[in-house]
C-alpha atoms as one frame of an Amber mdcrd trajectory, in Angstrom:
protein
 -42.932  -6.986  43.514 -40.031  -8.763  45.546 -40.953 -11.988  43.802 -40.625
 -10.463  40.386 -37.457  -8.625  40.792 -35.910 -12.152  41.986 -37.168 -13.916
  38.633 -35.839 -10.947  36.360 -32.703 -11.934  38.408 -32.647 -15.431  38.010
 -32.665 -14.605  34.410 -30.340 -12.454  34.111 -28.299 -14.919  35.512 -28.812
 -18.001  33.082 -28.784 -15.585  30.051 -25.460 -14.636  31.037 -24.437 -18.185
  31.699 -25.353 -19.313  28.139 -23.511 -16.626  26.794 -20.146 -18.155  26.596
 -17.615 -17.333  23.338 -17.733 -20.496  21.633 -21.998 -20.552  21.430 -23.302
 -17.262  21.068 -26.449 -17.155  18.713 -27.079 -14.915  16.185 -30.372 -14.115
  17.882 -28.733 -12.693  20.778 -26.311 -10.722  19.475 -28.536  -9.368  16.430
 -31.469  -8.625  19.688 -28.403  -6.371  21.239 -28.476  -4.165  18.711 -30.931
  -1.115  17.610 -33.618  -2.682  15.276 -32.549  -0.197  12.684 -29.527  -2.350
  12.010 -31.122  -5.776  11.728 -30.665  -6.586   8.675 -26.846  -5.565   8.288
 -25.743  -7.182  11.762 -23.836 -10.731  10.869 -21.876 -12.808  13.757 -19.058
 -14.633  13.200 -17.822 -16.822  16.535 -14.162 -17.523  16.116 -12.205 -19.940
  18.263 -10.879 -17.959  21.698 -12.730 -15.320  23.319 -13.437 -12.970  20.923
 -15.981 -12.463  18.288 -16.205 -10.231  15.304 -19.061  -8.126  13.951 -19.163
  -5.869  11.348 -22.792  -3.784  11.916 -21.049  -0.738  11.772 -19.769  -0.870
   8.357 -15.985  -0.420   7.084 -13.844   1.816   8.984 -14.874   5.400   8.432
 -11.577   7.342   9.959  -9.989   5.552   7.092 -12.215   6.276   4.166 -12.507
   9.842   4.649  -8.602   9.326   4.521  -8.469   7.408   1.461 -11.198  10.017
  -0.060  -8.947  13.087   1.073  -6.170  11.966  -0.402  -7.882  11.403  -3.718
  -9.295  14.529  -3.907  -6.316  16.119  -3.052  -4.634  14.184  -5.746  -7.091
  14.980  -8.518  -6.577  18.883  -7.814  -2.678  18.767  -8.212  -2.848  16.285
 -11.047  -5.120  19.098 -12.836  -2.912  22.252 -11.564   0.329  20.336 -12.405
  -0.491  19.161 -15.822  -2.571  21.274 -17.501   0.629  23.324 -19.257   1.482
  19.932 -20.771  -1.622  19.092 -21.665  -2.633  22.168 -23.508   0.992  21.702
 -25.152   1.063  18.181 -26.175  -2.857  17.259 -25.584  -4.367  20.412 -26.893
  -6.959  20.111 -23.700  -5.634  21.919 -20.572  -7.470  19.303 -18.640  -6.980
  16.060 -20.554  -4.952  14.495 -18.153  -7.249  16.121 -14.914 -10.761  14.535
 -16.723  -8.644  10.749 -17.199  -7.992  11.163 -14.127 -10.964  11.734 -12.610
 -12.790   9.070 -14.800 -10.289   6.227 -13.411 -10.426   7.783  -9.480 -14.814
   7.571 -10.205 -14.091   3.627 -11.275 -11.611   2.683  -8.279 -13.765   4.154
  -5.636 -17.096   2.427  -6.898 -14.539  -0.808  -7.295 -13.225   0.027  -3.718
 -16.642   0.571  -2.689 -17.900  -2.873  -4.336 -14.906  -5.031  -2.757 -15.730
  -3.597   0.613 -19.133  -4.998   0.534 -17.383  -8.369   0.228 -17.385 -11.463
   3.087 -13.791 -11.224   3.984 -13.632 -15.419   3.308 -13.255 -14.143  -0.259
  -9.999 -12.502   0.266  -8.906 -15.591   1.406  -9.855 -17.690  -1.726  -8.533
 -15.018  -3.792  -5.077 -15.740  -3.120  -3.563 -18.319  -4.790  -5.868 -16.965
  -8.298  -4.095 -13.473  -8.096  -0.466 -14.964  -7.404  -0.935 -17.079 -10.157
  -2.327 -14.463 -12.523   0.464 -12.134 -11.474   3.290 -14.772 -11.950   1.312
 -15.589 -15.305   1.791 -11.911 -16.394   5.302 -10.868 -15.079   6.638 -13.737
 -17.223   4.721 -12.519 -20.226   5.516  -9.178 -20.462   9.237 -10.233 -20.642
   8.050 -11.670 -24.150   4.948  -9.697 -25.372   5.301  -6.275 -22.766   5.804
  -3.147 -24.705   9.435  -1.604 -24.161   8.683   2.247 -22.506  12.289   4.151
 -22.008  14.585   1.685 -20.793  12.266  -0.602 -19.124   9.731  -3.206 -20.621
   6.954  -3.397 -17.930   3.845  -2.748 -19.854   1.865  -5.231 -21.291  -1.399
  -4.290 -23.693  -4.682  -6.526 -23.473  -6.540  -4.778 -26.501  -7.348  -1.091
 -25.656  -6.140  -2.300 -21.656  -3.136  -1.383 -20.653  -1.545  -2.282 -17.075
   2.031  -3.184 -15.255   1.684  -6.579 -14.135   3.674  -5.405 -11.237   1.138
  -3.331  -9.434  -0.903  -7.017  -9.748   1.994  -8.269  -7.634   1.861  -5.990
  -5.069  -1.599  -7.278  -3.689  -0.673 -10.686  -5.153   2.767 -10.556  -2.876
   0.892  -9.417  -0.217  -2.076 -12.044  -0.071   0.518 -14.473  -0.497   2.467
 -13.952   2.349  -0.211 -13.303   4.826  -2.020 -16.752   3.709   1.381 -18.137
   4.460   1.593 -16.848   7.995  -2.141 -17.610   8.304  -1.872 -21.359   7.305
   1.394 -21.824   9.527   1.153 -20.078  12.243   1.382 -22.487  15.271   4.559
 -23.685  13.816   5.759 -19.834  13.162   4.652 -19.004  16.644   6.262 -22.705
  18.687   9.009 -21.139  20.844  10.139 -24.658  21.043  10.183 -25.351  16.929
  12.732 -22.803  16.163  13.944 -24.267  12.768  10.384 -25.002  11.572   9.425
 -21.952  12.517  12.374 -20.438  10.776  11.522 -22.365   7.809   7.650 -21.300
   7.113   7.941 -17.457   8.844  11.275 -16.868   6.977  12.504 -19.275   4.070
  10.146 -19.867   2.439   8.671 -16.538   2.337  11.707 -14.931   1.391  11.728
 -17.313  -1.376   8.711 -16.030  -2.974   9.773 -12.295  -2.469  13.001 -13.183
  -4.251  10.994 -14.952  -7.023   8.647 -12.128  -7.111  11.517  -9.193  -7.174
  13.623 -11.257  -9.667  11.146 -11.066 -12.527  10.038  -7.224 -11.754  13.692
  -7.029 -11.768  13.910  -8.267 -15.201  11.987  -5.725 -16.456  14.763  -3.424
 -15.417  12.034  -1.863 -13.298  14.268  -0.808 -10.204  12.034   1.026  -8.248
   9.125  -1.818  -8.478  11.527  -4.305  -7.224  12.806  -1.979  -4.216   9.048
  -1.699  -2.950   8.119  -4.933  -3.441  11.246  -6.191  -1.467  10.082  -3.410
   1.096   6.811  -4.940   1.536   7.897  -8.099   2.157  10.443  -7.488   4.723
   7.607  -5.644   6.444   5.295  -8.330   6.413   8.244 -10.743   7.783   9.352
  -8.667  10.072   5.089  -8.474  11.773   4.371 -12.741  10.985   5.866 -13.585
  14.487   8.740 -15.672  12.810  11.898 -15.294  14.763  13.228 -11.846  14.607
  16.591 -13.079  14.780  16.590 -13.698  11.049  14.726 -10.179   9.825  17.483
  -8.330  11.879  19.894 -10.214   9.895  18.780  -9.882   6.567  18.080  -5.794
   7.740  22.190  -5.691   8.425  22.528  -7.529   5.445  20.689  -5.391   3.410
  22.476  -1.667   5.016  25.791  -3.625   4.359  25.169  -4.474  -0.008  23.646
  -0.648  -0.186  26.581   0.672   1.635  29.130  -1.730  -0.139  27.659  -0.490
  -3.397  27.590   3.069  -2.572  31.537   2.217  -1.895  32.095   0.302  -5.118
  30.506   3.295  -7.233  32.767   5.683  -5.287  35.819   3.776  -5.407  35.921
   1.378  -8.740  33.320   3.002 -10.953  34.635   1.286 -14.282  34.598  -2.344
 -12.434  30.826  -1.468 -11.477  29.614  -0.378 -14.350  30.863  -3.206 -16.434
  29.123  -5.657 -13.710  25.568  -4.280 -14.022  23.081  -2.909 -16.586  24.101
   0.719 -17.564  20.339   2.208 -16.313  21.471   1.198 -12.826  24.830   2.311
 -12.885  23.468   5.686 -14.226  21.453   6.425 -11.818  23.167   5.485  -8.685
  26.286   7.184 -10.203  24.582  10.781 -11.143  22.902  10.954  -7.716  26.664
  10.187  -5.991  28.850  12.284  -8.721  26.459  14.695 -10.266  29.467  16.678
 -11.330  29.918  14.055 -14.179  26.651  14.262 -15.477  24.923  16.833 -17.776
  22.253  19.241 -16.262  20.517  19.048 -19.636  20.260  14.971 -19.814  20.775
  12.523 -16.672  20.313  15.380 -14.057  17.000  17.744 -15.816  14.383  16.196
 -13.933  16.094  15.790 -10.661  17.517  19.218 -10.721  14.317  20.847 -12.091
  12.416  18.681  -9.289  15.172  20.448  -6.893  14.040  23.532  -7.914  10.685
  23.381  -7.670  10.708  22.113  -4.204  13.431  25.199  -3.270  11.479  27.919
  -4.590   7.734  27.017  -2.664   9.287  28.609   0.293   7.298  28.337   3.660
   3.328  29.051   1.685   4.181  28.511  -1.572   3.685  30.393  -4.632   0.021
  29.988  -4.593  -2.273  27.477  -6.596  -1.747  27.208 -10.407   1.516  29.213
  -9.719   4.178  26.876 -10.104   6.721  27.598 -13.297   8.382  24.569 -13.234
   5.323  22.673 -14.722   5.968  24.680 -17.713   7.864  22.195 -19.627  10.646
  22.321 -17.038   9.815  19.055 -15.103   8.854  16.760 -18.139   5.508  15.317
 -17.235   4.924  17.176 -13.731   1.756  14.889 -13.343   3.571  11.932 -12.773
   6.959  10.959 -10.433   7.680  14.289  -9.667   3.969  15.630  -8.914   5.240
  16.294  -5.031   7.367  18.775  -6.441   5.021  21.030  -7.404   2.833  20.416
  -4.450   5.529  21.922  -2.803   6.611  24.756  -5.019   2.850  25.918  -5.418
   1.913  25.443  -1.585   5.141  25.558   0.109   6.287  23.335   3.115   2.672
  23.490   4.901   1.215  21.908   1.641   4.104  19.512   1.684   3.792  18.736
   5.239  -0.509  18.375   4.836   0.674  15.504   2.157   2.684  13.955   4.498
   0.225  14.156   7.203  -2.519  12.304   4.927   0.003   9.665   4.127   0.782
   9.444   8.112  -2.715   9.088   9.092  -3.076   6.678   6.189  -0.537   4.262
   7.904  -1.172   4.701  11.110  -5.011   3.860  10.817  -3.896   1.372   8.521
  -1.948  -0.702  11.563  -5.190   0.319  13.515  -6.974  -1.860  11.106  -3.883
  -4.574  11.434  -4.326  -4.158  15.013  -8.035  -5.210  15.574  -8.304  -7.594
  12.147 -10.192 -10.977  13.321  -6.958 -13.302  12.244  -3.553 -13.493  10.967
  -4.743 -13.495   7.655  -6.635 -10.353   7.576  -3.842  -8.409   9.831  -0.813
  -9.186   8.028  -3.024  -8.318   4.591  -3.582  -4.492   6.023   0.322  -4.257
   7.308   1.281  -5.045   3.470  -1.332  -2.341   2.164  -0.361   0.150   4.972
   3.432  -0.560   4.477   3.239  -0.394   0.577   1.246   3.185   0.460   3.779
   4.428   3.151   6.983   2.949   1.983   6.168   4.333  -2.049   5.251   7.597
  -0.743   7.910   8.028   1.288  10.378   6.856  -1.327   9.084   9.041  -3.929
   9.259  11.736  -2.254  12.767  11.264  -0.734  13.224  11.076  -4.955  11.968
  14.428  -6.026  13.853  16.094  -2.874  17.504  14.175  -4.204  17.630  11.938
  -0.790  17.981   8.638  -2.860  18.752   8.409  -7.051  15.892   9.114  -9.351
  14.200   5.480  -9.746  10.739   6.569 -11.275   8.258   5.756  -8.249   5.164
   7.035  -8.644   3.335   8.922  -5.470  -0.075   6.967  -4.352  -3.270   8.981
  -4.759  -1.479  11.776  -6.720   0.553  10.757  -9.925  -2.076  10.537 -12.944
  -2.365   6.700 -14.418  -5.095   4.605 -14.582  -4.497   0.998 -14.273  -1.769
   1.305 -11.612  -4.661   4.289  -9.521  -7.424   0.921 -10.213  -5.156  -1.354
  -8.647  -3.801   1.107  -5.697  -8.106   1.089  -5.127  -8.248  -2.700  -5.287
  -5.989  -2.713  -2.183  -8.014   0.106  -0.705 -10.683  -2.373  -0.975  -9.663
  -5.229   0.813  -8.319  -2.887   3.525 -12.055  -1.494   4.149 -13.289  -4.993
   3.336 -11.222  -6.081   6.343 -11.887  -3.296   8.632 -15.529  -4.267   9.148
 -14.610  -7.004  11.557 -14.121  -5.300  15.284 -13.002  -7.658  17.775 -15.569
  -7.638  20.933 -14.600  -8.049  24.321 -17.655  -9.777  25.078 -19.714 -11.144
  27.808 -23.178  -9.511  27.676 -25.297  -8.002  24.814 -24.470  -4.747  26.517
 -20.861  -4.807  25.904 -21.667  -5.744  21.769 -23.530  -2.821  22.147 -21.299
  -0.147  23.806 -18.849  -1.177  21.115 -20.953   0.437  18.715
């Protein structure tokens, strides 16, 4: 018996020896875990001393967040609209059943893209940029003018802003960036190069990007895309020096424009398109401005989010959504989230949308590469930053810039794309970094 325990030793010993980083075998690692999961378990051996598996599937924390906030969304989109429906639509739940028809087709598109070998993200980047390039120039010259903005374009019976393309297009873009370049962005010692692929250049191609949404006179696309971007420069590892900069920069135009408005309004409003001036002017001097024009929505929005006291009316209560707030199933949606359930319904939105992000940098945290963790900072940063801007909209914090809340305002192409990016997020959240040295370890990780 001695004898044997010292060759069960021996082994032990040599099949820990082999198992260093840069050569572990499938075979070992797929003989580590229960047979059940054979045929799922895949190994991927990256350079370093970590490897990625994905035999547990996507992250499930965040798709039961991602499914939450769906349903949630579907239930207010029906209990917000269905006054405007029956008016205009002559179905109390047109808007509810589109709705639900587009959230059935993102999730089974979210669920499909999942499934995906993350080395197609990567080849998918420089496709999407150029298709959303491609289309932001177009609908300048064939988009179909909506209000005062021309940011829809029509592909037969398809309809879609091409600047909900660019917001995974942006996104890809600059993480491939910070992927392909990152020893130089990361060389203490090359400063200026370092400056000049983690900075410049990106910045470039947010400018470029902004500049055309911004030619669509579609404000509030061109704020979150900016927001995105700064996000993603701030986390590439390119010297911070410059971020903190441009976020100075940035506080200094807002408040030197808040100061120009205030102080030389006729100078102003000669200098930039009237929409703009509008709406930064009625938010700072509502007194000028007509309660029954510029200021109905925000002041019915006001309203609504006044009178849902501490629990709210009750579901289906709100009387705002009749024909007060024009199209309640859209922008201002969190407004009657809060009138009907009050400030704990608010505050259960904004704890979805919290959990969202922070699982979301989770993801960031343990992604396998640059790549893949600077792709789920953009998601996480867009859903939080357009959430939190909308709804700092409804409640007056900032002007009225049409920004629709994720998961909850009704649309279709802009709810497929939002489920594109969900996605790639669960796509990348399949690859868990592993502290490894024996099977045992692979193991206890899942």
């Amino acid at each position: 018996m001695k004898k044997i325990s010292e060759i069960f030793k021996k082994k032990k010993k040599e099949d820990k020896s082999s198992m260093l980083p840069e050569a572990v075998s499938q075979t070992t690692a797929l003989d580590s875990v229960p047979k059940k999961k054979e045929q799922t378990a895949r190994l991927e051996v990256q350079s370093g001393s970590k490897i990625y598996t994905y035999v547990h599937g996507v992250d499930r924390p965040m798709l039961i967040i991602i499914l939450l906030l769906s349903l949630f969304g579907l239930i207010m989109v029906y209990s917000s609209s269905y006054v405007y429906a029956l008016t205009y639509m002559g179905n109390s739940a047109h808007f509810a059943i589109k709705q639900a028809k587009f959230l059935l087709l993102g999730i089974a598109i979210m669920l499909g893209i999942s499934m995906f070998n993350r080395k197609w993200i990567h080849l998918s980047v420089f496709p999407a940029f150029a298709l959303a390039i491609g289309f932001l120039v177009a609908v300048l010259v064939f988009g179909v003018t909506e209000g005062d903005a021309k940011r829809w374009i029509y592909l037969g019976p398809v309809s879609f802003q091409p600047s909900e393309l660019m917001k995974i297009a942006l996104i890809l873009m600059i993480a491939w960036l910070s992927y392909r370049f990152k020893n130089t962005i990361h060389a203490k010692k090359k400063f200026w190069k370092a400056t000049l692929y983690g900075f410049v250049i990106p910045l470039f191609i947010i400018g470029v990007s902004c500049l055309l949404v911004l030619l669509e006179k579609h404000l509030s696309g061109t704020i979150i895309l900016f927001l995105i971007g700064f996000a993603m420069l701030w986390a590439n590892g390119a010297p911070k020096v410059w971020t903190i900069t441009l976020f100075f920069l940035i506080i200094g135009v807002i408040g030197g424009v808040i100061f120009a408005v205030m102080k030389f309004p006729e100078e102003v409003k000669a200098a930039v398109p009237d929409y703009m001036f509008t709406r930064v002017d009625s938010w700072l001097n509502p007194e000028n401005y007509s309660t029954q024009n510029e200021l109905w929505q925000t002041l019915q929005g006001k309203i609504a989010v006044g009178s849902g006291g501490f629990f709210g009316r009750g579901f289906g209560q709100s009387l705002q959504k009749h024909l007060f707030v024009s199209m309640p199933q859209n922008d201002f949606i969190f407004a009657i989230v809060c009138e009907e359930l009050g400030f704990i319904g608010a505050l259960s939105v904004i704890g979805l949308y919290m959990a969202f992000v922070v699982r979301g940098m989770h993801i960031a945290k343990n992604a396998p590469d640059i790549f893949c963790s600077l792709t789920a900072i953009g998601i996480s940063a867009h859903v939080g930053f357009q959430a939190l801007l909308n709804m700092a909209v409804v409640t007056g914090l900032i002007p009225n810039t049409g920004i629709s809340l994720p998961f909850f305002s009704a649309g279709g192409s802009s709810l497929i794309f939002l489920f594109v990016e969900m996605g790639i997020l669960l796509c990348i959240s399949k690859y868990t970094p592993v502290s490894e040295s024996t099977p045992k370890n692979v193991k206890g990780k899942h």
